[in-house]
N, C-alpha and C positions, 0 to 999 in steps of 0.2 A: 207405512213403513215397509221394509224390503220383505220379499217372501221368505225369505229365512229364517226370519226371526219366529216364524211361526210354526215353522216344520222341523223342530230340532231329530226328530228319528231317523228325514230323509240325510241331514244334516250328517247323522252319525255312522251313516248308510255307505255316504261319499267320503268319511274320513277313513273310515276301513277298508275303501276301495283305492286306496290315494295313490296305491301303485303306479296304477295306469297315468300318473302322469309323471312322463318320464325325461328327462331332458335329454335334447336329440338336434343336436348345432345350434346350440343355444337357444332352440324352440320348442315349443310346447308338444307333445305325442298325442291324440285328439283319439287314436283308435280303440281304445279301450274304455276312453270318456263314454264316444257316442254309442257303443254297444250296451251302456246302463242308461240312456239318455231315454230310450224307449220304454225302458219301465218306471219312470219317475212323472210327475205332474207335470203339466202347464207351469204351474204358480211355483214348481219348487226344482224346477229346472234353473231357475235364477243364482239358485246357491252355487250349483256346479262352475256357473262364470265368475262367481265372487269367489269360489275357491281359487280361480285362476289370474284373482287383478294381482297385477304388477307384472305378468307374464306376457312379453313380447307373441303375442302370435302372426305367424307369417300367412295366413287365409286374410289373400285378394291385398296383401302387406298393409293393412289394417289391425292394429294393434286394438286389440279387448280391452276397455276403461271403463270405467266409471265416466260420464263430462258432467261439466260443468260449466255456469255461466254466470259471467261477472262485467264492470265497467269500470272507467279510471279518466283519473287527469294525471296529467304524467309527474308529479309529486302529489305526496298524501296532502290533501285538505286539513285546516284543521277540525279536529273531532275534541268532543271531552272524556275522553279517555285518559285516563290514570296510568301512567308509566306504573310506578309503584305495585297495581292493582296486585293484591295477596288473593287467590283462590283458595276455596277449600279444597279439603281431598288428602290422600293417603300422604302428609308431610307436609311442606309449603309450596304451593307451586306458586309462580309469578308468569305474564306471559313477558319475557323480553325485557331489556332495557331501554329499547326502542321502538319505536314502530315499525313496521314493514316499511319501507319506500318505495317498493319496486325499482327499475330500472334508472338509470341517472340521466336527466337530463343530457348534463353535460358532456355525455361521451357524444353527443349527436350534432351534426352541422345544423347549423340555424333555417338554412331552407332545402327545403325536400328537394331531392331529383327527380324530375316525373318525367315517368316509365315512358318513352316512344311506344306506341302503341305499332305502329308499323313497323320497327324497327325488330320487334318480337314476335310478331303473327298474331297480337291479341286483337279480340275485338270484343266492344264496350257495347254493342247493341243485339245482348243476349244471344248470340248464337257461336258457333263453331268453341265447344268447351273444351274440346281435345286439345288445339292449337294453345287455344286461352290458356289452360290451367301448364300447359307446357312452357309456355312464354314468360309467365306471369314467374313461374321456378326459376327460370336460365334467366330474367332479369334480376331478381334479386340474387342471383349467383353470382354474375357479373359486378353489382353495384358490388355487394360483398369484397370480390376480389379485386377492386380496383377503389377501395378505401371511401368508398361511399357507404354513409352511414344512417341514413334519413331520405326515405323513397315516396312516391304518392303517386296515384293514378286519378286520370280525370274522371268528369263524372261521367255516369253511363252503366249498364246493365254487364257485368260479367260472368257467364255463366262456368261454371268450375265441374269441371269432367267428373262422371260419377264414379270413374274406377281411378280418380287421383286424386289429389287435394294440393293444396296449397302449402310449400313445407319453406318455414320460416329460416333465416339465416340467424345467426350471432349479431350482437354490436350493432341491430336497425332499429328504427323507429320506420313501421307502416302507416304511415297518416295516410289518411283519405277523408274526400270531403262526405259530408253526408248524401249527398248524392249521388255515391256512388254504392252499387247494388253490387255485393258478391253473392248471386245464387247459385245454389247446388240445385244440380243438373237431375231432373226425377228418376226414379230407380226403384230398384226393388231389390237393394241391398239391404240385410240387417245393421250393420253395422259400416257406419266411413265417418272422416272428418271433413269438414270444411278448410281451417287451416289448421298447422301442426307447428308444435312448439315444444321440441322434443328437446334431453338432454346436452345435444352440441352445440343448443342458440341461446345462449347466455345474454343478457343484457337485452332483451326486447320489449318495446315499446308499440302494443296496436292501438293507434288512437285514432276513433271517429269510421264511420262509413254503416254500411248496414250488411250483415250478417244473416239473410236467409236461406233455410229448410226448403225441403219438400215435402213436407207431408199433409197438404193439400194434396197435392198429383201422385205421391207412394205409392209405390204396387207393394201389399200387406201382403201379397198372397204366395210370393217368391221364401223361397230359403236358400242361404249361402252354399249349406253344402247339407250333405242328407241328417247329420247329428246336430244338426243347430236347433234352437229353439222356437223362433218361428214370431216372436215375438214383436220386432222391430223397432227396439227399445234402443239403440245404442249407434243411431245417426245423432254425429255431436256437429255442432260449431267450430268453435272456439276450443282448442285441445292443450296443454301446458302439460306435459309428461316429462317430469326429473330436470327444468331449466331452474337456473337462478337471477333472480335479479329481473319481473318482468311484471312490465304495468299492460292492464287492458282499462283505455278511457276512453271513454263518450260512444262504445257503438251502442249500436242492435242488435242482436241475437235475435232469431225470434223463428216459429215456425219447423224446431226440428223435429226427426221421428223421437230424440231422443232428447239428448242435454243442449241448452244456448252455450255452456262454458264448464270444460273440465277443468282442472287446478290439481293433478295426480303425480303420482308416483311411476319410475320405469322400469321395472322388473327385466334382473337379466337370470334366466338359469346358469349357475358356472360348473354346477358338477352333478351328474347323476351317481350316488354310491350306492353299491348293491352288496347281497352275502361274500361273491368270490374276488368283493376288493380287500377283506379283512382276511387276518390271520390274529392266532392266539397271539398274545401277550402285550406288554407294553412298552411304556421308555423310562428311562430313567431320570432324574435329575440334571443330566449332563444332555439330554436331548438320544441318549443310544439305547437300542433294542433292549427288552432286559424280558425274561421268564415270565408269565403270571398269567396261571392257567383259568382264575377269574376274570380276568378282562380278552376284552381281544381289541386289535388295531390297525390302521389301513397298512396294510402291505407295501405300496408305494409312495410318493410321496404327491399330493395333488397341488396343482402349480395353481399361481394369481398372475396369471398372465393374459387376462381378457383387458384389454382395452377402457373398459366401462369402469377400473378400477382406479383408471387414472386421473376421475375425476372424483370417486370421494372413495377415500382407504376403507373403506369397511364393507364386511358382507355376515352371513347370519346362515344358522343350518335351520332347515323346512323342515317340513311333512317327516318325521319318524315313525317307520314301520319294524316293531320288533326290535324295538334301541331305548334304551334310555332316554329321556328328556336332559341330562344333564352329562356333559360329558368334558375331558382334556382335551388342549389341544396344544402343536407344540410347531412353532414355527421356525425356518433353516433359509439359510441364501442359497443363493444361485449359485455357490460350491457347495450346497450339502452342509455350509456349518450352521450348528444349533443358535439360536438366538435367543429362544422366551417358551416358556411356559405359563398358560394358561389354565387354571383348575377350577372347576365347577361351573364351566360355560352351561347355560341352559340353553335352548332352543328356542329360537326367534329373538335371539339375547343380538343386539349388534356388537360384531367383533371388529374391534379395530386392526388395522394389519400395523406390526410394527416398522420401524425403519429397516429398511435394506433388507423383508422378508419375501422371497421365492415362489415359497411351497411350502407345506403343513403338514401335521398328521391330525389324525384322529385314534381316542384312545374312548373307550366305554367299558364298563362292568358289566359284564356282560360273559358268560363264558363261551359262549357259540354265536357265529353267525348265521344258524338259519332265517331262513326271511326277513332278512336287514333290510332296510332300504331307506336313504336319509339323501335328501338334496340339498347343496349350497347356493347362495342368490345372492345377487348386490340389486340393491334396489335403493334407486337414485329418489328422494322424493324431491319435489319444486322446493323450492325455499324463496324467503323474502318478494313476492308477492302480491302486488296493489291491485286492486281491481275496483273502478268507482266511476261514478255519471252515467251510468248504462242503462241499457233497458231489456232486459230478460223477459219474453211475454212468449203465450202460446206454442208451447215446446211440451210433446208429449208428454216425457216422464221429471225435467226437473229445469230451470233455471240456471243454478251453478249447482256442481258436484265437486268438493272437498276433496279428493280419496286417492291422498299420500302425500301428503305437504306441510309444509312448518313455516312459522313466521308469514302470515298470511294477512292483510287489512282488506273487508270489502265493503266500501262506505257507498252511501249516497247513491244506489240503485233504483231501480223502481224493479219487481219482481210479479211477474200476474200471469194469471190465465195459463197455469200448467194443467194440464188434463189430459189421459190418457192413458197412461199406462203406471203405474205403483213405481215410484212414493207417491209421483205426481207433487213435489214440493217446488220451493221459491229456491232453495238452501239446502241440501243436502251436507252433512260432514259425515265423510264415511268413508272407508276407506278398507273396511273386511280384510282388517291386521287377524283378528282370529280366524278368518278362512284363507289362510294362505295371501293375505292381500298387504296394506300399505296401513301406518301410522299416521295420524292427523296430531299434531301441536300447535300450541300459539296460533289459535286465530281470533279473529277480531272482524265483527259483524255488527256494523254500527252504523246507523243516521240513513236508514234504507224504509223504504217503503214496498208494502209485501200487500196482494189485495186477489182476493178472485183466485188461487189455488186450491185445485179440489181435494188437494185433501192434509197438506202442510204449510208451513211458513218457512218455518226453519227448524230442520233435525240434527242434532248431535248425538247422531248416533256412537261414533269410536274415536278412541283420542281422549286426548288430556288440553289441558288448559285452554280457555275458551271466555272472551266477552264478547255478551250481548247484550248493546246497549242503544239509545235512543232511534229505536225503528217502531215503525207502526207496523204490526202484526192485523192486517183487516180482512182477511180471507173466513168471512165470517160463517159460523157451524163449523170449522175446521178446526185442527190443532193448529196454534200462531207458534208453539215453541214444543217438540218434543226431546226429551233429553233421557238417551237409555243406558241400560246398565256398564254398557263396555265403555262408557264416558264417562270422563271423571273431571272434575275442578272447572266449571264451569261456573262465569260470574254477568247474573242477568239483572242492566241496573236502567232506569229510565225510561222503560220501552212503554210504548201504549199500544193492548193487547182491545181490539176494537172488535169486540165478537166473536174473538177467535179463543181457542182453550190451552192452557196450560198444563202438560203430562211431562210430568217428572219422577224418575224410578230413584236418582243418588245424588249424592256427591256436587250440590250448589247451592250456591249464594243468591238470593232475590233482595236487590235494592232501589227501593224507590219504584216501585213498577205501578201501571194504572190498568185497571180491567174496567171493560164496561160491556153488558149483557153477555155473558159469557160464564165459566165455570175453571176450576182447577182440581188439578189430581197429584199432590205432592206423596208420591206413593211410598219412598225407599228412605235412604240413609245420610246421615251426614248431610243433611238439608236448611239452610239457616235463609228465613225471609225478614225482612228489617224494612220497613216504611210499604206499604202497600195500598194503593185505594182502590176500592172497586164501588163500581153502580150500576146495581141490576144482576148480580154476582153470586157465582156462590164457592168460597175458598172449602176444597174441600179435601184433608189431611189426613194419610192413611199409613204412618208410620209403621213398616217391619220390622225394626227393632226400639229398644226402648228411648225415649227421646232422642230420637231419628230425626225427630225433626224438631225445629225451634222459630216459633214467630214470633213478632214483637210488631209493635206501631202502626196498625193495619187498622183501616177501617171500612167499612161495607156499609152502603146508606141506598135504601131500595125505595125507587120514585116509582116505578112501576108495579100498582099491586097486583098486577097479572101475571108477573115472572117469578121466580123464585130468585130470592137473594139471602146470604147466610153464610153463618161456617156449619160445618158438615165435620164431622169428626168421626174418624175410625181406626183398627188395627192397634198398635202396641202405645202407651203414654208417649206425651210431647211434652213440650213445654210453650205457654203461649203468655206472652207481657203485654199491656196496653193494647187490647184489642176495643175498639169502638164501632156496636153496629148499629142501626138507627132506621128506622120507618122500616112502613106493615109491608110485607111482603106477602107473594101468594099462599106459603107454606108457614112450619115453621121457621126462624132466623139463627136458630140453634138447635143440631141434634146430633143424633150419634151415637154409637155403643163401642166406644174406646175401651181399652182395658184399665182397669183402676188405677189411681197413682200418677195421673199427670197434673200437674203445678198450672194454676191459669190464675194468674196479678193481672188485675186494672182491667177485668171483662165489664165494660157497658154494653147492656143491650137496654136499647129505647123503641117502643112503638112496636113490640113484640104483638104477630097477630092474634085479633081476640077472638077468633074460634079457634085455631092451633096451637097456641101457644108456643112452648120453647119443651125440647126433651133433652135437659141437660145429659150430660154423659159425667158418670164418679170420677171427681178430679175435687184437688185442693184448691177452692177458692178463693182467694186474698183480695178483700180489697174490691170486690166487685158491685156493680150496677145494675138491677134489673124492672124497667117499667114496661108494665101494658099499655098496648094502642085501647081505645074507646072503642064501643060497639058490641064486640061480643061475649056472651056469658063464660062462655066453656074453655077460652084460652086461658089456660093454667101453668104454671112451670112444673114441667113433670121429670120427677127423679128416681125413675123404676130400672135400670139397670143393676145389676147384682152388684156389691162392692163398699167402694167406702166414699160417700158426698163429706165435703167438709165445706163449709161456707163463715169465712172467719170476717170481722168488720165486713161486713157485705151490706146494702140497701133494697130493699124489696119494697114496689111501688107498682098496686095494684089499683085498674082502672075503678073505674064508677058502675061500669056495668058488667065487672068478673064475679063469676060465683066461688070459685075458689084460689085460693092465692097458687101455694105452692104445695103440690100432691106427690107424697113417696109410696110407690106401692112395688115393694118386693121381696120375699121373704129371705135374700140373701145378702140384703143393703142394711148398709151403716150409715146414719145419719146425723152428723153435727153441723150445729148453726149456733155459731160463741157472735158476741158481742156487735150482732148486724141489727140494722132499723126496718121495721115493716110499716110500711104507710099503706093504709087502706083508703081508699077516695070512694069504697060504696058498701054495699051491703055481702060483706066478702069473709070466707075463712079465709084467715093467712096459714095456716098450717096446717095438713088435713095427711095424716100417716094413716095408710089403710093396710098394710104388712111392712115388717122389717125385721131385723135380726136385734140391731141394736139402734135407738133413738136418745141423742144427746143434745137437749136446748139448753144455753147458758147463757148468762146476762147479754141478754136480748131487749129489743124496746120495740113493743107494739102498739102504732096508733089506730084505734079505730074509731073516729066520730062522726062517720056518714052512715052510722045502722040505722037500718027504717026500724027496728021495732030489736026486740033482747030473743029471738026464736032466731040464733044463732052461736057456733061455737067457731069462736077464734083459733084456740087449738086443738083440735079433735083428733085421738086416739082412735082409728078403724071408723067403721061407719054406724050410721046408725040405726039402730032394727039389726043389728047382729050380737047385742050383746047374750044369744045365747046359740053363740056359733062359735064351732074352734076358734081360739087364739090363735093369730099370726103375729104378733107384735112379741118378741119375746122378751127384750126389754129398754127401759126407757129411765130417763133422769130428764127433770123439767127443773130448771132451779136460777137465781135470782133474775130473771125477767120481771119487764114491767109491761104489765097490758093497760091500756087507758081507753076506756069505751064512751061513748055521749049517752048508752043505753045499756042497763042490767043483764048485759048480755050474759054467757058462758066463758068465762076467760079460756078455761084448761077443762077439756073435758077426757075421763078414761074410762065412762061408764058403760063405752061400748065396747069394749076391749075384747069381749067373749069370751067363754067357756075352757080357763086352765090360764088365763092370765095370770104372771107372777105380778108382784106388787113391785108398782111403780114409784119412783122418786119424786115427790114433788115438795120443792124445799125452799124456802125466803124467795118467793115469788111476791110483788106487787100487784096489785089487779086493782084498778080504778077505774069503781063502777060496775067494773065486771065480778064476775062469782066463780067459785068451784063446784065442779060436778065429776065427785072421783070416785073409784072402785071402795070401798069398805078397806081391803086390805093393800092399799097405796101406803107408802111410808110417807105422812105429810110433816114439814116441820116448818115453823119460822114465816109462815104466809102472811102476807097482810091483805084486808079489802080495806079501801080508802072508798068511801061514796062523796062525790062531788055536786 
């Protein structure tokens, strides 16, 4: 994951210093950046550029992004995605009523124009990039301007100048055959694109050819300018900054310093406000001056007259130094007259500009302006989006990058061999909205194949609404799917996770998914998994708040006994229905120290191992299943967490060769087992309480006809040879059970209860064959012994 995530102080470090970035002709101010860049880490120098995605910068006119990489056919495929699909999350979220389509077909002529190579100054056999990447511009200008819609170049090596790139026009479709090679020209740039697909090239279509990096040949050892980083993370591909309507099908990406395919957002600064643009007071209802020695207000009036505006009406206030987060705002035409009032705008809120509005004010509570400082921004993200048939491989830090785009499909990929430099994923979504960056919605990551990334599949890191659905996750010992806190409503359904792991902190849906040698960490909130299989697995569920999390219909069957397979249970109660787990794993197949009070219907566990056993965790059991694997003596169901076990209709089936069934030992446990079956298959206690607070057995049925001999006790009270040691057991009620033995064994014994035991319940019990062996001062009543 990004280096941020992990340095929240450096984090906190850079938002108090946020002055320094100041807008200065609608670019970024760098000098105050780099003068703290020298005191900050390697690893947490990353933030400072995430503080700045969406921000146009003009060093080497190479704009700072996030990339990303993606492939496409020039309409969506079909996929089995659900229009309908409901995510969870803070209310209902849906992605769309549509699918992404990307670009139309139909705006493009049926056959390409290809590019005069002489007619341009290009050349297709790797050399002269200057001329090349010149040519390669001024032909798609021309086809542009003379109603040419659909261009292609032959095949052949094109090398793409290091200090340019390839900047896409409006209304084309780039076909090229696969044989044709756009490489970037070696360097020791930190940051360039290959080609660019910026806010004014609406309706693009790149399909086919191949897309290579440098970073084979890279000089690491350059830096841009002296405050850079040094890193060499941010040579992209393929770049999509604030366009609409644009498919990327069938290339290559492959081999950059940085990302195969960005998919982002375009950050314009439109106003830097400081102390000496406010004065005291506010406005009125009617839009005019008025007194009020509690707030203050921009003195002038700041105008919407950037260009960038006229492709989508809305902008948003940034970075507040010494302001409120919540503020009016009040908008006027181009005579000065009032138009609309807006009240209780928060920060990073997007503002719609209304019809026929100019210029704005700004009004906050606030009574002084010392050290004010608040910027405005329009930031264009891509929209509608396809990207499918591609091939993303061997690109330092990621494959595609998400980070500031809506309504997004990327099907049918192949994603490998990212290595390099953090995240190092297949998929990135991210878009570092809470560091001054870009919003991720509506995407859709589906029927993709992910393998060989060292150290992701796919992250959802920010953003809202999200399906992942039928991709192979195979980047094995890696995370195949991480989902963090700043992401919400996220819907992961069909996907087959091949050795790779599953971390989740919130806020999603798991359906139908299949794990195999692998592991899970559903750690946060608002978490619902529904159908799950794993083999070789071990689901493992860490709720922070109280049923946080909810599974159902899940089952784990472990063929390898040399791995660990299981549920794992910890942190706050869940809730778990129809859980089935099955064969001996290496460890135990159930453990855990959850907090008391989680609800578990329909838990089978079968083939439970017979030297580990199972260590349940205190939760209400309905309805459950529990049998020993054969073989060893010592696997026990053990129920020593502090709290309260209940085990209601439950079945208990202990091997041939266990020495004890099910073992409670804790002086702070509550123990009920009502109306469940114990089948003994050997020479076995089924019930063996060595401390507890309170012990409650009620019409219970226990078989036991495989005793070698009656020098055994069925239900045993503490251990024995302690009967003249403190009591831990403090009390207990044993009452109409039936114990049925083949041998005179000990049905209920409490004669070891020790030194201050109060008297025990034991009331309309059955015992066939078996006997009582109880304290003196036990409360007995209603007992039968049956001898058969």
């Amino acid at each position: 994951m990004s280096y941020s995530r992990h340095y929240a102080h450096e984090r906190d470090f850079i938002r108090s210093n946020i002055a320094c970035i100041a807008a200065v002709n609608d670019q970024i101010s760098l000098g105050t950046i780099i003068s703290y860049m020298r005191r900050i880490t390697i690893a947490v120098k990353w933030i400072i550029w995430t503080l700045m995605i969406g921000i146009q910068l003009s060093i080497l006119q190479l704009p700072l992004r996030l990339a990303t990489e993606a492939g496409a056919s020039l309409q969506p495929e079909k996929t089995a995605y659900t229009e309908s699909n409901i995510l969870p999350g803070q209310g209902t979220h849906t992605i769309g009523k549509t699918l992404p389509t990307g670009a139309d077909l139909n705006r493009y002529q049926l056959t390409p124009h290809v590019i005069d190579l002489n007619k341009w100054g290009i050349r297709n056999d790797g050399t002269d990039p200057v001329r090349t990447t010149k040519g390669i511009n001024e032909a798609l200008l021309w086809a542009h301007k003379n109603g040419i819609t659909a261009v292609t170049l032959p095949a052949g090596t094109y090398l793409i100048d290091k200090d340019s790139r390839i900047n896409m026009v409006g209304n084309m479709l780039f076909d090229l055959p696969s044989t044709a090679i756009l490489q970037k020209e070696p360097n020791g740039k930190e940051y360039y694109h290959l080609l660019y697909i910026g806010p004014d090239a609406d309706h693009v279509t790149i399909r086919g050819g191949v897309y290579k990096g440098d970073r084979d040949k890279h000089d690491y050892s350059k830096k841009d300018h002296a405050g850079s980083f040094g890193t060499h993370e941010s040579g992209y591909g393929i770049a999509i900054e604030g366009a609409d309507f644009v498919t990327i099908d069938g290339v290559t990406s492959t081999h950059f310093t940085g990302d195969g395919l960005l998919v982002g957002g375009f950050g314009t600064s439109l106003h830097g406000i400081y102390a000496d643009h406010f004065e005291s007071g506010t406005f009125n209802d009617k839009g005019i001056p008025a007194a009020d020695k509690q707030k203050i207000r921009t003195a002038k009036p700041l105008l919407l007259d950037n260009k960038i505006l006229d492709k989508r009406r809305v902008f948003e206030l940034s970075n507040p130094i010494n302001l409120p987060e919540v503020f009016d705002i009040y908008f006027y035409d181009h005579k000065n007259k009032f138009l609309k009032k807006l009240a209780g705008v928060k920060v990073r809120e997007e503002i719609s500009i209304p019809y026929g509005a100019a210029a704005f004010h700004l009004v906050f509570a606030k009574s002084n302006a010392a050290g004010a400082h608040i910027q405005t921004w329009s930031r264009v993200l891509s929209t509608n989006v396809l990207v499918q048939n591609s091939e993303f491989a061997y690109n330092r830090r990621q494959g595609i990058t998400v980070g500031g785009a809506e309504h997004v499909l990327i099907q049918k990929n192949e994603l490998h061999h990212m290595q390099g430099t953090a995240p190092q994923s297949g998929i990135d979504v991210e878009g570092g909205f809470h560091l001054n960056g870009f919003y991720n919605k509506d995407i859709i990551i589906s029927d993709n194949s992910f393998h060989n990334n060292a150290a992701y599949d796919v992250i959802l890191y920010d953003g809202e609404n999200a399906v992942v659905q039928n991709n192979r996750m195979a980047s094995k010992g890696k995370i195949g799917l991480a989902i963090s806190k700043p992401f919400s409503g996220a819907l992961v359904k069909n996907n087959f996770f091949d050795g790779s792991t599953i971390n989740v902190y919130r806020d999603a849906t798991f359906i139908n998914n299949r794990l195999e040698g692998t592991r899970t960490s559903f750690s946060g909130t608002n978490i619902r998994i529904d159908g799950m299989k794993l083999v070789d697995s071990v689901l493992h569920i860490d709720a922070i708040e109280p049923f946080g999390v909810q599974a159902s219909n899940v089952t784990i069957h472990s063929v390898n006994k040399s791995l660990e397979a299981g549920l794992s249970l910890t942190g706050k109660r869940v809730r778990l229905d129809n859980i089935t787990i099955s064969g001996e794993s290496k460890l135990r197949t159930v453990t855990g120290g959850i907090e008391p009070g989680s609800i578990i219907n329909n838990l089978k566990v079968t083939d439970y191992n017979s030297t580990y056993g199972l260590s349940l965790p205190p939760a209400i059991y309905n309805n459950c299943e529990f049998a020993g694997a054969e073989g060893g003596a010592s696997g026990a169901i053990g129920v020593s967490n502090a709290g309260a076990y209940t085990f209601n209709n439950c079945v208990f089936t202990f091997s041939s060769t266990a020495f004890n069934g099910l073992v409670a030992n804790n002086p702070e446990l509550n123990l009920t087992i009502k109306k469940s079956r114990f089948e003994l298959l050997g020479h076995t206690t089924a019930i063996h309480v060595q401390s507890a607070a309170n012990v409650l057995l009620e019409d219970n049925a226990i078989v036991a006809h495989k005793l070698k001999n009656e020098q055994i006790d069925i239900i045993r009270l503490n251990e024995i040879g302690k009967a003249n040691e403190k009591n831990d057991i403090l009390k207990a009620a044993i009452r109409r059970n039936t114990i049925a033995t083949n041998r005179p064994a000990i049905g209920i014994s409490t004669i070891n209860a020790g030194v201050g035991a109060p008297s025990y319940t034991v009331e309309r019990n059955t015992l066939v064959n078996a006997k009582l062996a109880l304290k003196e001062n036990d409360a007995q009543n209603g007992n039968i012994t049956v001898n058969e």
